[in-house]
Each structure stands twice: as C-alpha cells, then as structure tokens.
C-alpha positions in Angstrom: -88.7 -11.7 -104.6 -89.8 -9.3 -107.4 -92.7 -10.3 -110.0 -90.7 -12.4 -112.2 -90.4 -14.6 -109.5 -94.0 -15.6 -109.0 -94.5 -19.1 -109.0 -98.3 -18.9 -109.4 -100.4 -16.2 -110.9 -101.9 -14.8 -107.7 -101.5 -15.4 -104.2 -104.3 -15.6 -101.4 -102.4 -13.3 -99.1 -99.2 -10.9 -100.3 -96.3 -10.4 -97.9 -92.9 -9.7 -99.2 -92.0 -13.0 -100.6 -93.7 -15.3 -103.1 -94.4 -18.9 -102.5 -95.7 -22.0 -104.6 -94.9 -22.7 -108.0 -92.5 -25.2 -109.2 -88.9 -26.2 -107.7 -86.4 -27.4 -109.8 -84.8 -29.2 -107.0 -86.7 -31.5 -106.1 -88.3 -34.6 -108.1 -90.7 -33.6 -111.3 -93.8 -33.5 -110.7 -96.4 -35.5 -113.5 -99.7 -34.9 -114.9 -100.1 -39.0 -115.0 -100.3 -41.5 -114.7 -103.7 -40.7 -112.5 -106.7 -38.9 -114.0 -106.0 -35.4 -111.8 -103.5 -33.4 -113.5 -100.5 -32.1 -111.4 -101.6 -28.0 -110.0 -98.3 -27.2 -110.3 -96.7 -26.1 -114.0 -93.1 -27.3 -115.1 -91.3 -24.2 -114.7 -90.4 -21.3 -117.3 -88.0 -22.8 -119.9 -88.2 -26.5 -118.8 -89.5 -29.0 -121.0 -91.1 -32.5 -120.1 -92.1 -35.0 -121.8 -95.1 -37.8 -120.3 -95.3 -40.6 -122.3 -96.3 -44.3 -122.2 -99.0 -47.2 -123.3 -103.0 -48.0 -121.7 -105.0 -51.0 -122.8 -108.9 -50.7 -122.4 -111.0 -54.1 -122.2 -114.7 -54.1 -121.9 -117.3 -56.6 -122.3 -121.4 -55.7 -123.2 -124.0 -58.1 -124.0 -121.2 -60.9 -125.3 -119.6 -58.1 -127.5 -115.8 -56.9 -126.8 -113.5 -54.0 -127.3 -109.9 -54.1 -127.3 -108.5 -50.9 -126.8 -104.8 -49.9 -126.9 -102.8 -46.2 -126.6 -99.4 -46.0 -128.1 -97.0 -43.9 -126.9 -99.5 -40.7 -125.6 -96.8 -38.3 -125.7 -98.0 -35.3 -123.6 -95.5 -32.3 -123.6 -95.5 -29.4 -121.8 -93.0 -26.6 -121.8 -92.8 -23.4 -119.6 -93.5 -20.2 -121.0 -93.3 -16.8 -120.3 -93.3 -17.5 -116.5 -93.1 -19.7 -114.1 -96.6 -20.1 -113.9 -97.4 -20.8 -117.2 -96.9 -23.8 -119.8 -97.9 -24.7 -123.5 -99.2 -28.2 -123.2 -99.0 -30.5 -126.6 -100.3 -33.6 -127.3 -101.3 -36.6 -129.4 -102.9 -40.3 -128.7 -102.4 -43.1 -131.6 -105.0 -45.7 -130.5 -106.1 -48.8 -131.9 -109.3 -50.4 -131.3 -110.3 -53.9 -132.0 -114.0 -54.8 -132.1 -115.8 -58.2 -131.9 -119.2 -58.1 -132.3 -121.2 -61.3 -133.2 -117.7 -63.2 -133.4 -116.6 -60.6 -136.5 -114.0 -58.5 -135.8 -113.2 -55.1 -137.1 -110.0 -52.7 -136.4 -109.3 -49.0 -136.5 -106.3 -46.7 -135.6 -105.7 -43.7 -136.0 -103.7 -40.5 -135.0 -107.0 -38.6 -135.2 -106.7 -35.3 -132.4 -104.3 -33.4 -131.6 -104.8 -32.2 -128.0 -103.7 -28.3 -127.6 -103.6 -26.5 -124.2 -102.0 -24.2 -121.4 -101.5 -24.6 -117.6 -101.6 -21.5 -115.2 -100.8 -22.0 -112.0 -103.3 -20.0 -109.7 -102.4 -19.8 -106.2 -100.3 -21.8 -103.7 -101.5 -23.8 -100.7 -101.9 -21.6 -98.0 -103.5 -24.0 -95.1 -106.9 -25.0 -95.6 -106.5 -22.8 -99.0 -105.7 -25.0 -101.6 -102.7 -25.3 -104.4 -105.4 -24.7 -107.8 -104.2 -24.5 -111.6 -106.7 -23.7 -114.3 -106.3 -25.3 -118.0 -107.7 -23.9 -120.7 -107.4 -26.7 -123.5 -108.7 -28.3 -126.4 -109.3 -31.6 -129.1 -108.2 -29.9 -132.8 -109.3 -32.9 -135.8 -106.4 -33.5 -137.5 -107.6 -36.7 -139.6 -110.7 -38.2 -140.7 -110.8 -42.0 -139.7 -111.8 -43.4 -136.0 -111.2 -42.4 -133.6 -111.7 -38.7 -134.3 -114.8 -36.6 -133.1 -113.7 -34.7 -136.5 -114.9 -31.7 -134.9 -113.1 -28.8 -132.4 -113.6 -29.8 -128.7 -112.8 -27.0 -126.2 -113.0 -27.3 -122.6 -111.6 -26.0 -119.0 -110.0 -28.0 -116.1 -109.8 -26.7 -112.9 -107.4 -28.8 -110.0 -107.2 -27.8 -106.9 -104.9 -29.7 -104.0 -103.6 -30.1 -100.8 -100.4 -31.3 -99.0 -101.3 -32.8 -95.8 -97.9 -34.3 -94.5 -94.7 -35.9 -95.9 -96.8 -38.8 -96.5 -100.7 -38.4 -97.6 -101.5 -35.4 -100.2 -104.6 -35.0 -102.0 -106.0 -33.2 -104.8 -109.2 -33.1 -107.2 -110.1 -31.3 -111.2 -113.5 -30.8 -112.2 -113.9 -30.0 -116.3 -116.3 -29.1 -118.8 -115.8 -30.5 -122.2 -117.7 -30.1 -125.7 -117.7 -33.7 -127.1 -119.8 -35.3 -130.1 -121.8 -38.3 -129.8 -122.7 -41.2 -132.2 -125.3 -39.2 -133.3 -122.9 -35.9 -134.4 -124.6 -33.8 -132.2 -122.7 -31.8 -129.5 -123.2 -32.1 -125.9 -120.9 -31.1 -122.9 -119.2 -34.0 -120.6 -118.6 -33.1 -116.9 -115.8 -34.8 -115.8 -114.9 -35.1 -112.1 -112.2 -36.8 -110.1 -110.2 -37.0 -106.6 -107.1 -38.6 -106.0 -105.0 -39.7 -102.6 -101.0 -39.5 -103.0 -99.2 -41.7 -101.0 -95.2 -40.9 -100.3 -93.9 -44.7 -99.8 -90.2 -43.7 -100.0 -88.0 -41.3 -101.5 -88.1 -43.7 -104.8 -91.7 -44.4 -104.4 -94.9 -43.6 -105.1 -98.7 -44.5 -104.9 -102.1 -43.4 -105.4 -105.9 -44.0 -105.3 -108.4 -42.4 -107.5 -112.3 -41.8 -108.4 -113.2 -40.4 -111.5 -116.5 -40.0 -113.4 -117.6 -38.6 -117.2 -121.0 -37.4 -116.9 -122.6 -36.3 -120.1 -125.0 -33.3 -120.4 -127.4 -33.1 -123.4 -126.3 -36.2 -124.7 -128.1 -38.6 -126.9 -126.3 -41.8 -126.2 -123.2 -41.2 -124.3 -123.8 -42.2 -120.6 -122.2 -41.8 -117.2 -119.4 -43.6 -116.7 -117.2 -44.2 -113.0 -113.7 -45.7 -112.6 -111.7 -46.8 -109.6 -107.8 -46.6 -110.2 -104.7 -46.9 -108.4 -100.9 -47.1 -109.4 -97.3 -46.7 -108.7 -94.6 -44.2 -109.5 -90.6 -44.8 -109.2 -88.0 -42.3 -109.2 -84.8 -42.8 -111.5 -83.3 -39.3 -110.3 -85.5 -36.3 -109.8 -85.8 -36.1 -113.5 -87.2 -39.6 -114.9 -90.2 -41.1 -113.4 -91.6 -44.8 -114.0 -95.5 -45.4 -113.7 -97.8 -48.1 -113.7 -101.6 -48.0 -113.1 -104.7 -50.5 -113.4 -108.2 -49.6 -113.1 -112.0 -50.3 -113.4 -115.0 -49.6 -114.6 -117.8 -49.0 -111.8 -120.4 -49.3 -113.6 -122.4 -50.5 -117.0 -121.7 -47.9 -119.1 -117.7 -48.0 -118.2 -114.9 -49.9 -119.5 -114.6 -52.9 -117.6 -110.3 -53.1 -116.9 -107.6 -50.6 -118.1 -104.1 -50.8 -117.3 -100.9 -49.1 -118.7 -97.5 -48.1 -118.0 -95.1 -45.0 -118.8 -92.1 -42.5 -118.0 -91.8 -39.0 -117.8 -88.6 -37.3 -118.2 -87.8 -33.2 -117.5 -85.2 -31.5 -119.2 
C-alpha cells in the first residue's frame, strides 16, 4: 500500500504493507455509549453521527438534582486521511434542583464541543491500538450550564483486541475546567473499559472511570462504575443503552441513557 493508504499515522514497525485504521466493512465502530472513546477514526470521507439521551440523579444531604441530556449529537467526519477526523459537538441539558423543598430549573445549549481524532498506531501484539484527541469546550451562551470560558484539553486511548470475544481499552485526559469559584484548574480524567462480543448483533461492556481535579477549589474526585449494551441494525446503525453509578460522595449517585449511532 502506498501512503494514502495509512490507516493510522505511524506504525510500530514498517514492512511493505500498512495495517490498522478503519474498515468500512465491517460494523461502525462508536465513541459511546462508554466513557473510552473508540482508538479508531471513521474513515476519510465518512460521516457519523452519535446521538442519544442520559438522565443524572443524585442525592446530598436531603438535596436533589435531576439531570437530563437531549439529544448529544456528537459528529465526526473523516478528513484529509484515513487517520484523521473533525469531531463536532453539542449537549442541551436541563437540570432541575430541589434544595430545601424549592425547586429551581436551568437549560441550556451552553458549549459547543470542538475536536480532532488521529489515529496513532495499530495493535501490534502486546503494542497497543492508541489515538490522540486534541479537543476543546468553546462558550457559545451565557446561562447554566456553561463554564463561559474556553476549555482545551488532550485524550489519549490506547486498546487492545484480545480474541473474538473480550477486547479492552483505556483514555487518560487532561482538561482546563472552571470551578464555582471561576477559577481554573485542570481535571485528570481516567478510565478502562472491557468489551464483550455476545453475538454478531450484540454487544456489552464494563467500565471504571474517575474525574480527579488538580488545583481546584471545590470540585472533588469523583468515581463511576458503568456497564451497557450495544445492538447492530446493519453494520451502519447501532442501538445503546447504559446505566451507571457513582462510587463515591462526591459522584452522581445513578445515570442511565440510551442512543444510536448511524455512519454514512
């Protein structure tokens, strides 16, 4: 294969052929509904579009939050080569507080969420499958629940395919945030995920994932356990369903949510 036909930026070892990178023929492959973000980019010149709904509980000191996400379209289109996509997306929310038995609402569409995928290296072994994304919050409104400031950050995934059934994979980020006090601080997230082939239709997984704060005033660590489903339609429209928990004080107690993702 000649250099347009790199499906990853490097490789850990060069031969006369290219390996990893996306293949059009067999079933898409989603950045959600888990934490971990696919390693893998769509594919130059194929668009898809991840969509779908979460609801957040939690419960702290007889005070309540009802959080819900509508619609969280992510889309991410390749560009320029195979190992590279544009990644756009928004998150309407709405957020219903009860504190002291009054209850307040906001919603918003608040952030626009800007970034690109590059697809690193295949697996090669013990070597694993990695993508890098460079990415970013932009304020585009005033009202909850926007930081109303610029938020960059980096993910790094890396992952491993283990055998037709078990497959594996973790990110570790670093993200500028704002706290309640409108200072800046940077949020360490990490996570690692277990993929489970059920079928040729289904899917599962198991996941860990943690937001550690750095410098921050009031923002705390906060751990989740998650798991979920996935159903195949064709090899181009996926079903998903997830439900979660918080492991600790600071985290949400429940989430759950549901959604599709269709490649074109």
């Amino acid at each position: 294969m000649g250099e347009h036909s790199r499906g990853t930026l490097l490789q850990w070892s060069y031969g006369t052929s290219f390996s990893g990178g996306p293949d059009l023929s067999e079933p898409l492959v989603t950045d959600r509904p888990d934490f971990t973000e696919a390693s893998t980019t769509v594919g130059l010149g194929v668009a898809q579009l991840e969509f779908g709904y979460t609801y957040i509980h939690d419960n702290s000191g007889g005070d309540s939050s009802h959080t819900q996400s509508f619609g969280e379209p992510l889309l991410r289109v390749g560009i320029l080569a195979e190992w590279l996509e544009f990644r756009i997306a928004v998150f309407p929310t709405s957020d219903r507080t009860i504190t002291q038995g009054i209850s307040e609402t906001t919603a918003g569409v608040d952030e626009l969420y800007l970034g690109f995928k590059i697809a690193l290296t295949p697996q090669e072994g013990l070597l694993p499958e990695m993508a890098l994304i460079p990415q970013m919050n932009v304020p585009i409104g005033s009202n909850a629940p926007s930081s109303g400031s610029v938020e960059p950050g980096i993910n790094w995934i890396y992952a491993w395919g283990i055998n037709d059934f078990l497959s594996t994979a973790g990110s570790t980020q670093g993200n500028r945030r704002i706290d309640d006090t409108g200072d800046a601080y940077l949020e360490m997230a990490q996570s690692w995920t277990v993929g489970y082939s059920l079928s040729e239709k289904w899917g599962a997984y198991t996941e860990w994932f943690a937001l550690i704060p750095s410098g921050a005033d009031t923002a705390r660590t906060e751990s989740y356990a998650n798991g979920g489903l996935t159903y195949l339609f064709s090899n181009n429209v996926q079903f998903d369903i997830r439900v979660g928990w918080g492991l600790n004080e600071a985290a949400a107690d429940f989430f759950t949510g549901t959604g599709f993702s269709i490649r074109h």
